[in-house]
Backbone as CSV, one residue per row, in Angstrom:
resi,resn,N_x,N_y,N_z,CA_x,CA_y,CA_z,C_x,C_y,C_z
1,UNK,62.315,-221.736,-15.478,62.246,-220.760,-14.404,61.350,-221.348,-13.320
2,UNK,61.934,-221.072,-12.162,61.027,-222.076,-10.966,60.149,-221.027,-10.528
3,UNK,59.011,-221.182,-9.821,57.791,-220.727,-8.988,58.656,-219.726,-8.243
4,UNK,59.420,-219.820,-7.607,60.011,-218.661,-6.692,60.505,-217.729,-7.673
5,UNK,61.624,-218.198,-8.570,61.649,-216.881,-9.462,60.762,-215.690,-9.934
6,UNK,59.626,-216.505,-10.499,59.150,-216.018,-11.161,58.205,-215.100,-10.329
7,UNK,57.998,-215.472,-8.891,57.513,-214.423,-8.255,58.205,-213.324,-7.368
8,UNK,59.221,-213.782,-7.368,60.316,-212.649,-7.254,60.373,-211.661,-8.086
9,UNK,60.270,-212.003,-9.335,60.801,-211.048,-10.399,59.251,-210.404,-10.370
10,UNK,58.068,-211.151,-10.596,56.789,-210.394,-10.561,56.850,-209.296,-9.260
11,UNK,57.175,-209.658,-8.037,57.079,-208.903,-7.166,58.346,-207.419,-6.943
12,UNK,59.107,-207.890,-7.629,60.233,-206.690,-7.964,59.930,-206.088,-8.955
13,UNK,58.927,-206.308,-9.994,58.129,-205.588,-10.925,57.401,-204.540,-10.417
14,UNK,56.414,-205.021,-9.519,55.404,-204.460,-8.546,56.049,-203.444,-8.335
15,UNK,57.645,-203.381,-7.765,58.151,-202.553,-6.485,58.926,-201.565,-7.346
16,UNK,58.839,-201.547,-8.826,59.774,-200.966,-9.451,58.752,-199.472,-10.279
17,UNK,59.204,-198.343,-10.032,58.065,-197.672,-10.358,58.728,-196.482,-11.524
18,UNK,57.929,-196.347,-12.420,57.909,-195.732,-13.145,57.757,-194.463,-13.504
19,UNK,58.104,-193.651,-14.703,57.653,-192.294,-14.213,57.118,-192.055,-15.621
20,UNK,56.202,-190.640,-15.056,55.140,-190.827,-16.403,54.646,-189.154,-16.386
21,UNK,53.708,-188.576,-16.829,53.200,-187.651,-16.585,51.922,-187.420,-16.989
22,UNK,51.283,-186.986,-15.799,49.745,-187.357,-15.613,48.927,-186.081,-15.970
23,UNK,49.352,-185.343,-16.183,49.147,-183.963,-16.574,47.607,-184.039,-17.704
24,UNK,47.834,-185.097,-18.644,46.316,-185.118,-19.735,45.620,-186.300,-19.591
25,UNK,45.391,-186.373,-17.833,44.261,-187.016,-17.566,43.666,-188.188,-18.596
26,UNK,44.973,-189.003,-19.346,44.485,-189.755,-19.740,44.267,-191.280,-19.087
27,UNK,43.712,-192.456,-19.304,44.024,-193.601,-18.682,44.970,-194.223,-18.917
28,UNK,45.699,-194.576,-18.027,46.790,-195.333,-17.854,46.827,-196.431,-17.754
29,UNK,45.621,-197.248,-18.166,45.450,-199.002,-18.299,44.970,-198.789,-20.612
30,UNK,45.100,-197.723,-20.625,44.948,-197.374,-22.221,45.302,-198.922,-22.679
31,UNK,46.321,-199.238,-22.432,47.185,-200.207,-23.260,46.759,-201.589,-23.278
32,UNK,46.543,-201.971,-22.156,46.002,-202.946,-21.170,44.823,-203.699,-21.800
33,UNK,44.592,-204.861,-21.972,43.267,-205.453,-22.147,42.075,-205.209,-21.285
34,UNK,40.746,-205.106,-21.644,39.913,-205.394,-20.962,38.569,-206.361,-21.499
35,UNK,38.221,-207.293,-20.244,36.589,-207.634,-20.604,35.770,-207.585,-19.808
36,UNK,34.566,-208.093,-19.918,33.606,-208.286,-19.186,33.775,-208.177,-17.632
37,UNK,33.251,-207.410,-16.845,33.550,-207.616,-15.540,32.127,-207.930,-14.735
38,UNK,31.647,-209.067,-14.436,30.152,-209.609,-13.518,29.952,-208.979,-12.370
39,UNK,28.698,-209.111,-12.816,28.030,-207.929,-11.432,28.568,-208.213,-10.042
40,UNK,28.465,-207.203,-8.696,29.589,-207.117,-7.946,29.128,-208.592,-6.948
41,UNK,27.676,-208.554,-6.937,27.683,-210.055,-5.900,28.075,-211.244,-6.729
42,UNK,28.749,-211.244,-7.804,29.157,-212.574,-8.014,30.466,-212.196,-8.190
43,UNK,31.347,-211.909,-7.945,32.568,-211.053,-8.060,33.124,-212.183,-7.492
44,UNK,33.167,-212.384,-5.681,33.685,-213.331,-4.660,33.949,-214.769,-5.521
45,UNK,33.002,-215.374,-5.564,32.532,-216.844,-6.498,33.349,-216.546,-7.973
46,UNK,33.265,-215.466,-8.698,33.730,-215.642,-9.918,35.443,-215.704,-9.882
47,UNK,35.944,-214.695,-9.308,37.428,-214.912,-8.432,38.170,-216.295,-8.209
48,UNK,37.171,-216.277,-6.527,38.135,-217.478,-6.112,37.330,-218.770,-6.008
49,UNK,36.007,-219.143,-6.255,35.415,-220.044,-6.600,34.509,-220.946,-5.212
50,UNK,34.804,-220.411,-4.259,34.502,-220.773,-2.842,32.748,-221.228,-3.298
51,UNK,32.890,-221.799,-2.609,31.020,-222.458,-2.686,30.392,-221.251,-2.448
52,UNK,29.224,-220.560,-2.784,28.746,-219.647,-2.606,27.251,-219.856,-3.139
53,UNK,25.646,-219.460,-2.765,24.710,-219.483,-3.226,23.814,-218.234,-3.488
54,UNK,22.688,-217.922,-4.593,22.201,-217.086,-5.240,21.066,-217.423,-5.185
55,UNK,19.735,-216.585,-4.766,18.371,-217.152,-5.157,18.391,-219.064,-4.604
56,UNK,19.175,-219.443,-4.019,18.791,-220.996,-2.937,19.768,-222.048,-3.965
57,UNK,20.295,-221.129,-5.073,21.076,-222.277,-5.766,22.544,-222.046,-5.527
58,UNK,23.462,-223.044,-5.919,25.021,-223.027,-5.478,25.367,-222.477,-6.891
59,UNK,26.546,-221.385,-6.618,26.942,-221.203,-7.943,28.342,-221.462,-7.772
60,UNK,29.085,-222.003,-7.467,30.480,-223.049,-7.786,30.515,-223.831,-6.360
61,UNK,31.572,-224.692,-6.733,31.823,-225.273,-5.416,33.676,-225.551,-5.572
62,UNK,34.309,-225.317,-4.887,35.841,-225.759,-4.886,36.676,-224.718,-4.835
63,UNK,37.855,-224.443,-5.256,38.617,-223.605,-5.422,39.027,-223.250,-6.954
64,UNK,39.089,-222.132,-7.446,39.342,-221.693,-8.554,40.546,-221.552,-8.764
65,UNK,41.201,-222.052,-9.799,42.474,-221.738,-10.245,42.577,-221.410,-11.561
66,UNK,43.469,-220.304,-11.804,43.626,-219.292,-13.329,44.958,-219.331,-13.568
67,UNK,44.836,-219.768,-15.097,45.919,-219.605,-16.013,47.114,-218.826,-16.173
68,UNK,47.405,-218.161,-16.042,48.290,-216.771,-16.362,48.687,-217.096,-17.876
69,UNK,48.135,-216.291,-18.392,48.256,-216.120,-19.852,49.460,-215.069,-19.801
70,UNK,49.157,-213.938,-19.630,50.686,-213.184,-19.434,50.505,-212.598,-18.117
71,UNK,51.566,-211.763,-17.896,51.966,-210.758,-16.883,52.847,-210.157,-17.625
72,UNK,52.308,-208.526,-17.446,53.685,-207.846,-18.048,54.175,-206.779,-17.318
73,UNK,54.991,-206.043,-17.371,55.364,-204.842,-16.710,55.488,-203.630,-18.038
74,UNK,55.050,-202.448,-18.255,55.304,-201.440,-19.200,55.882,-200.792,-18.593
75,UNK,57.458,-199.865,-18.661,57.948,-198.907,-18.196,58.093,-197.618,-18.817
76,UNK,57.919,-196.680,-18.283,57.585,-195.218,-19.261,58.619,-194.376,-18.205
77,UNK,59.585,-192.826,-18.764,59.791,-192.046,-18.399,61.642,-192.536,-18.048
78,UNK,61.768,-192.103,-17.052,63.463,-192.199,-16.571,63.318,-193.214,-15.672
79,UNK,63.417,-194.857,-15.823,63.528,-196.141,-14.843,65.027,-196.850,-14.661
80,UNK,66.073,-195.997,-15.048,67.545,-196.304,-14.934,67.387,-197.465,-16.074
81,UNK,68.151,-198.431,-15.586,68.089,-199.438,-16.550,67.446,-200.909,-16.409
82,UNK,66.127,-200.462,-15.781,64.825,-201.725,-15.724,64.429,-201.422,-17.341
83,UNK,63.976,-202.579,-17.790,63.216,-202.379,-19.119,62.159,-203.076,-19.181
84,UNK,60.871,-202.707,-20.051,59.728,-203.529,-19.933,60.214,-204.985,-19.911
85,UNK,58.902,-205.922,-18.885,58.927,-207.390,-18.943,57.793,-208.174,-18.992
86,UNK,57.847,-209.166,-20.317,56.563,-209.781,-20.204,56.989,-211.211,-19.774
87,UNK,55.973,-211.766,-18.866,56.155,-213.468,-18.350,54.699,-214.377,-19.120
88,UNK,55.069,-215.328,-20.183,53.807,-216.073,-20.280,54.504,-217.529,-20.015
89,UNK,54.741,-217.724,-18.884,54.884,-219.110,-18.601,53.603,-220.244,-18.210
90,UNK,52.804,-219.785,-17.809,51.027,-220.595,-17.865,51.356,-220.719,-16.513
91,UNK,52.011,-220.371,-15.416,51.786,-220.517,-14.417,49.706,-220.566,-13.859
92,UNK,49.539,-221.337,-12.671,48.546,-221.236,-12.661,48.067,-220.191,-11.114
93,UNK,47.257,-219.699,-10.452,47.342,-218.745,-9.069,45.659,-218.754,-8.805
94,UNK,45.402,-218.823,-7.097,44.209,-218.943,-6.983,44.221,-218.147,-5.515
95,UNK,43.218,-217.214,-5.949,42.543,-216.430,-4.744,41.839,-216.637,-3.641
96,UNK,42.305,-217.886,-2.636,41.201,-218.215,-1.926,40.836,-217.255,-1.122
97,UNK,39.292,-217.559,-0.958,38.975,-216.624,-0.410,39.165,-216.503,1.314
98,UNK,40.389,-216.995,1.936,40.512,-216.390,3.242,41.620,-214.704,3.033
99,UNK,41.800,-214.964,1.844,43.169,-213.977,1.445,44.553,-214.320,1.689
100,UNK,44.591,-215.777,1.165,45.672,-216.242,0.492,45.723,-216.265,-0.871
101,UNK,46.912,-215.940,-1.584,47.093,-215.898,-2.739,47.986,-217.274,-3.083
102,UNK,48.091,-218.391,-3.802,48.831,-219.443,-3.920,49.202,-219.600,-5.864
103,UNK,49.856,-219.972,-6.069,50.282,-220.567,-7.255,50.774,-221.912,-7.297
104,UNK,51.129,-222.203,-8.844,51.311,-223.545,-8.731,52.101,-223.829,-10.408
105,UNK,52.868,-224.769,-10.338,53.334,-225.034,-11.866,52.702,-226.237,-12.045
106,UNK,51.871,-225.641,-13.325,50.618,-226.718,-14.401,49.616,-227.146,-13.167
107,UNK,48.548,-227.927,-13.933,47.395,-228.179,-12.943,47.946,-229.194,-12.034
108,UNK,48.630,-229.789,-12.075,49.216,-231.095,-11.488,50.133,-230.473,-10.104
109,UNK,50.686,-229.388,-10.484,51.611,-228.965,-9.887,51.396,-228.989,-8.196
110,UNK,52.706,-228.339,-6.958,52.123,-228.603,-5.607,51.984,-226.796,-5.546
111,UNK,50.510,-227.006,-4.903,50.184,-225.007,-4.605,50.940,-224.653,-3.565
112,UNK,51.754,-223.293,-3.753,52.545,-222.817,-2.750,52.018,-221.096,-2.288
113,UNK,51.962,-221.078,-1.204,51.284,-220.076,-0.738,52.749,-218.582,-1.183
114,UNK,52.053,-217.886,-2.084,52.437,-216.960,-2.529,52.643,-215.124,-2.004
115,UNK,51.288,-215.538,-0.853,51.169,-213.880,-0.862,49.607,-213.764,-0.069
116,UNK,49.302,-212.968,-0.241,48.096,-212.511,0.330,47.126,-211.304,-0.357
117,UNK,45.818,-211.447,-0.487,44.616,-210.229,-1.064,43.823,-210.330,-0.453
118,UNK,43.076,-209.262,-0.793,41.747,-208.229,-0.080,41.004,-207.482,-1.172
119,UNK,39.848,-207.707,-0.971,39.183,-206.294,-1.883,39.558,-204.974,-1.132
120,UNK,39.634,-203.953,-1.730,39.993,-202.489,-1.861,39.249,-201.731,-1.212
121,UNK,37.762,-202.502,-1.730,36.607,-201.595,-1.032,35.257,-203.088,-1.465
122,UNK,35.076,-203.501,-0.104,34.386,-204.956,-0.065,32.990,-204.953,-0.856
123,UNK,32.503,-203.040,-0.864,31.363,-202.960,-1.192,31.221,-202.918,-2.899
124,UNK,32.356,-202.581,-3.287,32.134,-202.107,-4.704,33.077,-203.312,-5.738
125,UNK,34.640,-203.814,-4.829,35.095,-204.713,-5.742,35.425,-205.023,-6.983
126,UNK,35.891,-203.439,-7.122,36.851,-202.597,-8.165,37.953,-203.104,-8.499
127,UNK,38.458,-203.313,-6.811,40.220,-203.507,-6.853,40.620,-204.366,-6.145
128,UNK,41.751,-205.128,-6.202,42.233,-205.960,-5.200,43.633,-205.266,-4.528
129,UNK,43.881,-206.138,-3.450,45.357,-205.285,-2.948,45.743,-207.019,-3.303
130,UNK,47.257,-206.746,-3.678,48.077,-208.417,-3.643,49.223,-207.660,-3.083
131,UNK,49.456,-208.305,-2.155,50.397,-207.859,-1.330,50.857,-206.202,-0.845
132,UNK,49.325,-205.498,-0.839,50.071,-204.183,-0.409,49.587,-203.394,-1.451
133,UNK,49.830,-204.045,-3.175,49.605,-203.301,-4.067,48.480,-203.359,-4.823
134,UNK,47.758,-202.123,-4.936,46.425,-201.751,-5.569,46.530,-202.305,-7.174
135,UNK,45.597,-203.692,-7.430,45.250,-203.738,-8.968,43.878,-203.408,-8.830
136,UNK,43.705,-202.862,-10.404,41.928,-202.526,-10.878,41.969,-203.703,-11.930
137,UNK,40.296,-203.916,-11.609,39.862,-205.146,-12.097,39.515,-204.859,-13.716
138,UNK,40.078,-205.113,-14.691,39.888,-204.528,-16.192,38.894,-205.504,-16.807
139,UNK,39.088,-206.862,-16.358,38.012,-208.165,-16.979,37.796,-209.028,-15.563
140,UNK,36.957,-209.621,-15.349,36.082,-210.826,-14.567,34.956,-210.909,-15.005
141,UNK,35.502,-212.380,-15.009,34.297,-212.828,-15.810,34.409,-214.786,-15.673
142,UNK,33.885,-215.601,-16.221,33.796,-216.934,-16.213,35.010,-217.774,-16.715
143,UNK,35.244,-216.440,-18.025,36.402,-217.165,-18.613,38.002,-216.483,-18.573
144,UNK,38.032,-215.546,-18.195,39.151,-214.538,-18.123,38.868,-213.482,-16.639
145,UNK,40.226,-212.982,-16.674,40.858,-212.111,-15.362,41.740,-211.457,-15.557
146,UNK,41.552,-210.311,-15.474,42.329,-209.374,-16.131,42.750,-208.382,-15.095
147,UNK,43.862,-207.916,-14.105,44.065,-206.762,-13.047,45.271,-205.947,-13.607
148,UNK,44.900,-204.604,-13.228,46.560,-204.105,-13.886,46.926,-202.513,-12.397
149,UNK,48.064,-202.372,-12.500,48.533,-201.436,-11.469,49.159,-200.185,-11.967
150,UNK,49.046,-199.451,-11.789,50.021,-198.037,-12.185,50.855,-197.241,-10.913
151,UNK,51.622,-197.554,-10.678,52.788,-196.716,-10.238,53.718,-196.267,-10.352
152,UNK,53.651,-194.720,-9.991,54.915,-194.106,-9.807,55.433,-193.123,-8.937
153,UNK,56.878,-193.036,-9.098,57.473,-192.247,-8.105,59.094,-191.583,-8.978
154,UNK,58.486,-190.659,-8.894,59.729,-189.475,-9.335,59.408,-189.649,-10.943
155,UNK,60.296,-189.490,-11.590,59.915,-189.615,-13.196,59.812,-190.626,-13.836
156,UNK,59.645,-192.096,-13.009,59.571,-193.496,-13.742,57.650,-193.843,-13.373
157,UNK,57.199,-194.803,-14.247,55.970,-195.428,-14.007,55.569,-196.836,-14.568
158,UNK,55.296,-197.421,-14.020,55.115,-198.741,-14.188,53.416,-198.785,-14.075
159,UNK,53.635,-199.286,-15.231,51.943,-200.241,-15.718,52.203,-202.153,-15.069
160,UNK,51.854,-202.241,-14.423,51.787,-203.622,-14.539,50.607,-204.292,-14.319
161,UNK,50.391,-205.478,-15.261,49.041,-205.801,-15.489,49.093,-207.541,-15.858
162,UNK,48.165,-208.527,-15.453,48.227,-209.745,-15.418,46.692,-210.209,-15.632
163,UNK,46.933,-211.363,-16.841,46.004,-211.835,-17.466,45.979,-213.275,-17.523
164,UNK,44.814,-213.725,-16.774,44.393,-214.646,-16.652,43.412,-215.664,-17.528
165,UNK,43.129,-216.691,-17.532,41.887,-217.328,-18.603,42.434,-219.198,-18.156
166,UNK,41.624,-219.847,-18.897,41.315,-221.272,-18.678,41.510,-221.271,-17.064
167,UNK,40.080,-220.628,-16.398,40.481,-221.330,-15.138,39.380,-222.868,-14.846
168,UNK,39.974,-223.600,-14.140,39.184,-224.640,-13.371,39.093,-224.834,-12.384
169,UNK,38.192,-225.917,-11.328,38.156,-225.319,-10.405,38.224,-227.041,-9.560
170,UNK,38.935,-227.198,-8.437,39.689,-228.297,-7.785,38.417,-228.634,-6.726
């Protein structure tokens, strides 16, 4: 499966919404992994890896790039005939921090500009937008990245959620 596919189909995931019923206020990342998420001023640096300094010292230097361990989509309620989808191809994707989003096949691979992000709210750095769409941050941390989305519209809902780990940094 080539780099464009696979973000096609991720991004027609995104756009495909689910239906659910929210009625017992439960969480809707229930399912979803979570870890560690680092305090919010190292959030930027832990992300996308941009040179950044703390107390007069550098805490990375380069660009960060993450694994994709999976990506999945969960579908709940009446979604016609979409059915859940999981992708673990190891694709790799890096957040630079101007708010480009890029990927790449294997470390070797050529990075192709994918998309675009933003924090949600710059102060708190909860959530990211990737292209439009709101993920919450479930893990960040050194070694893993964890974002997942919930939408819906009419009686379908889509969980979609993407997990990251072995990142390095170029």
């Amino acid at each position: 499966m080539n780099l464009k596919t696979l973000f096609s189909i991720l991004t027609l995931s995104i756009f495909i919404f689910g239906c659910g019923d929210d009625d017992d206020n439960d969480d809707p990342f229930a399912g979803v992994p979570s870890s560690e998420i680092v305090d919010v001023d190292l959030r930027d640096v832990t992300l996308s890896g941009t040179a950044s300094s703390s107390g007069g010292r550098i805490l990375a230097v380069g660009q960060k790039w993450w694994k994709q361990k999976v990506s999945k989509v969960d579908l709940s309620g009446e979604c016609g005939d979409n059915e859940d989808q999981e992708i673990t191809d190891g694709y790799y994707y890096a957040f630079y921090s101007s708010g480009e989003y890029y990927a790449k096949i294997g470390k070797e691979g050529t990075a192709t500009r994918v998309g675009s992000w933003q924090w949600v709210d710059s102060e708190t750095k909860e959530a990211i937008f990737i292209q439009s769409v709101e993920f919450t941050l479930r893990g960040l941390n050194s070694d893993e990245l964890i974002i997942a989305s919930d939408q819906s519209q009419a009686t379908c809902t889509a969980i979609t959620w993407e997990q990251f780990n072995q990142p390095y940094t170029e």
